[in-house]
Every structure is written in C-alpha cells, then in structure tokens.
Backbone as numpy.savetxt, mean C-alpha at the origin, in Angstrom:
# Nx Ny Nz CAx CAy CAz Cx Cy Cz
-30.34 -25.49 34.70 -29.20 -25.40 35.58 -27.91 -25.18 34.79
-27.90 -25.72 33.63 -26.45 -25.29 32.90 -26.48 -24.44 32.14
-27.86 -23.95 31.98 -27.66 -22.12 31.60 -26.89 -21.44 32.42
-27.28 -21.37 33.52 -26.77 -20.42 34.79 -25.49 -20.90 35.16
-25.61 -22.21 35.03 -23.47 -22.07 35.22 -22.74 -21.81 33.99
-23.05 -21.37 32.55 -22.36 -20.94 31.78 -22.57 -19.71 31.80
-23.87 -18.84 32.35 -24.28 -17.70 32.15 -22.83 -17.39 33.70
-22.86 -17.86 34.76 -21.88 -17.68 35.72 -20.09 -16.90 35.00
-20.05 -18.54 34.08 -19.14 -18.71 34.14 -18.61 -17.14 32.82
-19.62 -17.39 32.09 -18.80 -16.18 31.35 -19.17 -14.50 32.04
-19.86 -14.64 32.90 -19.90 -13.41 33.37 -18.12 -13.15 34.29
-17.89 -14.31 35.17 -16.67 -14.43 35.65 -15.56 -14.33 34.69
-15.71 -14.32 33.67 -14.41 -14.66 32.00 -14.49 -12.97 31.71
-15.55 -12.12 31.55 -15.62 -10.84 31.71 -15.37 -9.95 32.70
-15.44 -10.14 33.77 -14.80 -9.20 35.08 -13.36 -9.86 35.02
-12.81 -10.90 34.84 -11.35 -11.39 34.96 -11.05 -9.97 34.29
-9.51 -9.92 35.14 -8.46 -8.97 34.88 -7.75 -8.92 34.15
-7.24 -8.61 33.44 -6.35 -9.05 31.80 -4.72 -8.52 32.33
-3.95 -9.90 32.24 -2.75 -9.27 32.71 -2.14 -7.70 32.19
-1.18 -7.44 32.90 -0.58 -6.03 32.31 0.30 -5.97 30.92
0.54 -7.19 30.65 1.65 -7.00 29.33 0.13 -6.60 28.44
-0.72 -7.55 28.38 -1.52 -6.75 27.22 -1.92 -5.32 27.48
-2.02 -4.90 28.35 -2.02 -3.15 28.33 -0.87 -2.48 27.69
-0.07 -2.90 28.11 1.52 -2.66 27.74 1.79 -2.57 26.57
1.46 -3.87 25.46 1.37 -4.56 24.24 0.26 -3.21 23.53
-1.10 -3.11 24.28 -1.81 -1.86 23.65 -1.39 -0.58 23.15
-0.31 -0.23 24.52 0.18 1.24 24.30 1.04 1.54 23.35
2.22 0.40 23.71 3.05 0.42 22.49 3.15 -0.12 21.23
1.60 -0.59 20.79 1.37 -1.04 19.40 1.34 -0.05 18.82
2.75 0.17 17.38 2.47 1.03 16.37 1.65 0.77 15.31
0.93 1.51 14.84 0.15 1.50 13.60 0.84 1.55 12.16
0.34 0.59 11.20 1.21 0.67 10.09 -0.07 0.26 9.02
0.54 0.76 8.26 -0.72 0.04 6.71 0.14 0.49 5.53
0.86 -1.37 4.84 1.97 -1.39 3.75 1.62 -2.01 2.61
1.43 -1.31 1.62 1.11 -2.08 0.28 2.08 -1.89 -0.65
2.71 -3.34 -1.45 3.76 -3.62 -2.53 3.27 -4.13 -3.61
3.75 -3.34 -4.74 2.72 -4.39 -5.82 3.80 -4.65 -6.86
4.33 -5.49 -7.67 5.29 -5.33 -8.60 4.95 -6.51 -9.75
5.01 -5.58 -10.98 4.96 -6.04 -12.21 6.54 -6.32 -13.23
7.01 -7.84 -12.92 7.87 -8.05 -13.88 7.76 -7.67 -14.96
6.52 -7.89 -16.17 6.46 -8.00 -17.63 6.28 -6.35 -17.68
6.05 -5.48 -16.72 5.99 -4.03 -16.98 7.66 -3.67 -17.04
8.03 -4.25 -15.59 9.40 -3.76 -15.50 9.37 -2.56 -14.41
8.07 -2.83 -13.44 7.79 -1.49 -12.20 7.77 -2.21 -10.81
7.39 -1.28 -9.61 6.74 -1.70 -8.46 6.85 -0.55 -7.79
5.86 -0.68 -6.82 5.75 0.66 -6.14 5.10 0.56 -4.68
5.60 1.03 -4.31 5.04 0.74 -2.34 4.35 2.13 -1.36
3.63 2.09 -1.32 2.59 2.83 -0.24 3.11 2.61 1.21
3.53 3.09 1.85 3.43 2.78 3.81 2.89 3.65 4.45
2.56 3.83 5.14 1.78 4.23 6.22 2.31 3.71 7.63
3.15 4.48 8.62 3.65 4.22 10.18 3.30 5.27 10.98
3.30 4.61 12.29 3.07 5.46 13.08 2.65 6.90 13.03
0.74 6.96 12.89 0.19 7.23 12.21 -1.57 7.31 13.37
-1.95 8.40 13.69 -2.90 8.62 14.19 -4.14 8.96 13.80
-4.11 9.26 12.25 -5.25 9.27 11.59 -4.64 8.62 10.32
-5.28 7.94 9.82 -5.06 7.72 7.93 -6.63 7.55 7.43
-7.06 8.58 6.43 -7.99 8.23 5.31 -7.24 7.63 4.20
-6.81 6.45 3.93 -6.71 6.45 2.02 -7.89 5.80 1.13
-6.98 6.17 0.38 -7.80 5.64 -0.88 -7.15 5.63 -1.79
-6.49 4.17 -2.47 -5.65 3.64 -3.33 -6.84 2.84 -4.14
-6.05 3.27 -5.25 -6.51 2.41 -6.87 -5.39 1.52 -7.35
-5.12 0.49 -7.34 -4.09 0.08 -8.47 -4.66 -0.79 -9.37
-3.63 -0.55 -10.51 -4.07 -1.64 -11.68 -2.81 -2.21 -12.55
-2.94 -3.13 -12.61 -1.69 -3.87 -13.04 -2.02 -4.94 -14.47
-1.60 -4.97 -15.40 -1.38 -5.36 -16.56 -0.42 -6.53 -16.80
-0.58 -7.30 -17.84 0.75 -8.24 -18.13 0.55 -7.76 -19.40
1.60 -8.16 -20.26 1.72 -8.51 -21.67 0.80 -9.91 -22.26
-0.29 -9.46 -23.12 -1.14 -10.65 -23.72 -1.18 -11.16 -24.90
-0.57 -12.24 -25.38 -0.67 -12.78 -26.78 0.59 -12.09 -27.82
1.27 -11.60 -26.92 2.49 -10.57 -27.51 2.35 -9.18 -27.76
0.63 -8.65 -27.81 0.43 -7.37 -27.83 0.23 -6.52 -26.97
0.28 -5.34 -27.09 -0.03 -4.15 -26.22 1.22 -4.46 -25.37
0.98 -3.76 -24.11 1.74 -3.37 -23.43 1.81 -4.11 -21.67
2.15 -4.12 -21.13 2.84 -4.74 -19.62 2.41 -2.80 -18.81
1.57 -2.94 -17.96 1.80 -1.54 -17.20 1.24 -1.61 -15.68
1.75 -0.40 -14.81 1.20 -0.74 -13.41 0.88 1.00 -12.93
-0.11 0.89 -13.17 -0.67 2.55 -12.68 -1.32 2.56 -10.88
-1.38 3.42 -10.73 -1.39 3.45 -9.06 -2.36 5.20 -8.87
-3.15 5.32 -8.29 -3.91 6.31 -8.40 -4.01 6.69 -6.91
-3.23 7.28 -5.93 -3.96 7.46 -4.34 -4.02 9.06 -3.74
-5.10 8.62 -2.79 -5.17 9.69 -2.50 -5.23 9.81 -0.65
-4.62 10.06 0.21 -4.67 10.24 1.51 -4.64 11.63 2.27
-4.94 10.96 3.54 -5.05 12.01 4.11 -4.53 11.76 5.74
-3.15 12.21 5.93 -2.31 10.96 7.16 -2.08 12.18 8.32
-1.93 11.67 9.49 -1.36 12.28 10.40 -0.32 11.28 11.18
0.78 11.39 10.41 1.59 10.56 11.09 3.03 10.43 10.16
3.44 9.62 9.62 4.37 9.13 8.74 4.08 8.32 7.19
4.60 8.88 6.45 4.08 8.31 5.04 5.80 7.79 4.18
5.73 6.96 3.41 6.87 6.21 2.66 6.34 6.18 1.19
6.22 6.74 0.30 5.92 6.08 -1.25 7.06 6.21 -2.31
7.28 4.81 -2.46 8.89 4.61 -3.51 8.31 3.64 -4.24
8.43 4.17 -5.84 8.04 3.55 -6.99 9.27 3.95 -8.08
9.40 2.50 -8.60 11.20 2.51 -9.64 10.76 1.97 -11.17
11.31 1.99 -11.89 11.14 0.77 -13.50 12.81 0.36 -13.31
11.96 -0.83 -13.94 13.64 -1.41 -13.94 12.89 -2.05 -15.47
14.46 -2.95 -15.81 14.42 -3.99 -17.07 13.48 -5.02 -17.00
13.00 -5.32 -17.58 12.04 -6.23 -17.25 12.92 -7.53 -17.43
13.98 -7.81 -18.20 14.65 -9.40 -18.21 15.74 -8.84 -17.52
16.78 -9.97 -17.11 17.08 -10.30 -15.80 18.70 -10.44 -16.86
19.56 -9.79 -16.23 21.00 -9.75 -16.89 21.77 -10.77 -16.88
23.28 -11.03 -17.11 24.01 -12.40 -16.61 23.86 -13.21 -15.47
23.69 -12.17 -14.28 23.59 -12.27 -13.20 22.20 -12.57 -12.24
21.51 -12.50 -12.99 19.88 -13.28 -12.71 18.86 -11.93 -12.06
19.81 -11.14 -12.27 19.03 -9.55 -11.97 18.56 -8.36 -12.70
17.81 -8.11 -12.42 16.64 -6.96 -12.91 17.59 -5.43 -13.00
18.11 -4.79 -14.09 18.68 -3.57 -13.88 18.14 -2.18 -13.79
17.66 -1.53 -12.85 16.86 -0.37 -12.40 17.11 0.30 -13.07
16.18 1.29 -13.68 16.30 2.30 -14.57 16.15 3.94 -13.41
15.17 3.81 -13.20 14.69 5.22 -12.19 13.89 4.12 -10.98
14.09 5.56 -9.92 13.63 4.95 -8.52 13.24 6.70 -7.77
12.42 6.43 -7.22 11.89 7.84 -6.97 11.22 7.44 -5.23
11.86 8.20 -4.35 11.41 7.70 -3.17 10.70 9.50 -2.64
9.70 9.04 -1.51 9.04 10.07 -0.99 8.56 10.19 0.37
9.77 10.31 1.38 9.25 10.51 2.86 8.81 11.62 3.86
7.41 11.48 3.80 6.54 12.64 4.48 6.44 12.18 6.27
6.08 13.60 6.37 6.15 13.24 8.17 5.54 14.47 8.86
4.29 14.42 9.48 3.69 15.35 9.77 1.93 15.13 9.95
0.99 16.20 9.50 0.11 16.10 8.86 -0.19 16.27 7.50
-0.50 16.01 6.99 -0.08 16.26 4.94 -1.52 15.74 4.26
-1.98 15.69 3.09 -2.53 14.95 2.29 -1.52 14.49 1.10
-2.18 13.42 0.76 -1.53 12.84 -1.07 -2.22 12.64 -1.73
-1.71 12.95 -2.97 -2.87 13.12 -4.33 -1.85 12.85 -5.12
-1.69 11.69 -5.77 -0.68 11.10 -6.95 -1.62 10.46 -7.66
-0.66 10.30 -9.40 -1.28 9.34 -10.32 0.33 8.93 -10.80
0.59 7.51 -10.33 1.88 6.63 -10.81 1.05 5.86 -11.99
2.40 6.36 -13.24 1.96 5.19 -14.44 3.46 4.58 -15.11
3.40 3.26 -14.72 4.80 3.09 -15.30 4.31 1.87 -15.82
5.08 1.67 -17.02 4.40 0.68 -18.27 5.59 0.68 -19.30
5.65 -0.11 -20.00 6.48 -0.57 -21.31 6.27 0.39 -22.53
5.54 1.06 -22.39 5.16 1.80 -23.40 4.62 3.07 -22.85
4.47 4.29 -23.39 3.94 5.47 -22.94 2.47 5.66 -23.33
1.31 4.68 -23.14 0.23 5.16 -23.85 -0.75 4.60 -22.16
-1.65 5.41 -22.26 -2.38 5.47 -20.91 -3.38 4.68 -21.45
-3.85 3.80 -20.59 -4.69 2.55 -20.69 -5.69 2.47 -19.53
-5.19 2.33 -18.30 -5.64 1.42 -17.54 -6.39 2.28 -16.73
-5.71 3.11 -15.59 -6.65 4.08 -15.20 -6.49 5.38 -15.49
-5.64 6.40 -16.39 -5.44 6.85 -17.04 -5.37 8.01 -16.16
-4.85 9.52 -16.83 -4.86 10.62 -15.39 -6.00 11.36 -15.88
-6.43 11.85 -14.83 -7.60 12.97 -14.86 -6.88 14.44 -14.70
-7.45 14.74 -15.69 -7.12 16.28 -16.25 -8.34 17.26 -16.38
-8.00 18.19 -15.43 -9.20 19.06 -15.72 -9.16 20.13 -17.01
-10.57 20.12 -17.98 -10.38 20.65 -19.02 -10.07 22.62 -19.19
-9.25 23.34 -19.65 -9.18 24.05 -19.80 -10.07 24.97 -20.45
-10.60 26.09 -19.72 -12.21 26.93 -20.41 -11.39 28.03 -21.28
C-alpha cells in the first residue's frame, strides 16, 4: 500500500505545472563559460570568456609554473582552441611580478581580443620570466 501512494504521489509531482517565472528564467538564461588563471611569481594572467553563445566547442590547455628552489623560471602558457557561435573575450597582460610602494603590481603589456559572430580560435599564450619554452611549448610545423 505505500508503494502505490508514493508511486501516486510522484506521478502527481510530475504532471504538476511548473510556475511561469521558471519558463521565463529558461528563456532568458544567458550562456557563459569564464576561465581566469593568474601567476604572481610569472608576473601574467589571462582570461578566456565565452557569452551569449549558441554553440561553443573548446578546448583549453593551461599550465602554470612557480619559481622552485630559486631556479628556472615562473611561467603560464595557455594553448586553446574553439569553435564559438556567439561572443568570445580573451585578455592576457605581464605585469611585475613584485608589488611597488603602493602594494601594486605594474603592467607591462595587456593585449585584449573581442570576437563576435561565428569564428574559430587557435592560440598558443606563453608568458613567463624568462623566454625559454618549457611547459607546453608551441607546435610548429616542420618545413620540407
């Protein structure tokens, strides 16, 4: 007997009507997908967005480094590749890695990139303390 009144009861929990704000709430939910990653001891950071946006394939790599034991290098490489129908944001900067009188980080370069449409992306970000490729390094096709 208390099968059938729970079997009742959730059959009644499934035909219930779902007020209208959540329809409402459905239609006008924008789509977003935001990734920030930032390396003090490099002295980088760099941000991916994705808005209002009806298709997105990505495919992001990152890799991020500290400084170890005093050697090598601090770096933050970023490898992506998409494929959006909608709105895209990618802004990646170096700044100082120590922090001035004023308890702040002084930007060196800042490089912003706002797409809007249908598009693909195919980047390799490497920003690091040093210029030597380490981490995921770029792919270069060899010359015949």
């Amino acid at each position: 007997m208390l099968f059938i009144t729970v079997a009742i009861i959730l059959v009644s929990l499934a035909a219930a009507e779902l007020p209208s704000s959540f329809y409402e709430a459905m239609v006008t939910m924008k789509n977003q997908d935001i990734l920030c990653v930032k390396n003090y001891e490099a002295g980088a950071s760099l941000s991916e967005a994705y808005t209002d946006f009806e298709y997105l394939n990505k495919d992001t790599e990152v890799k991020s480094q500290s400084i170890q034991n005093n050697t090598g290098s601090a770096a933050l490489e970023a490898r992506m590749n998409s494929e959006v129908i909608g709105n895209a944001q990618l802004v990646w900067q170096s700044f100082i890695p120590y922090v001035d009188d004023k308890g702040r980080h002084t930007m060196l370069s800042r490089t912003e990139e706002n797409l809007t449409g249908v598009f693909s992306i195919e980047r390799f970000i490497q920003l690091s303390s040093n210029s030597t490729f380490g981490l995921l390094g770029p792919e270069w096709l060899p010359c015949s």
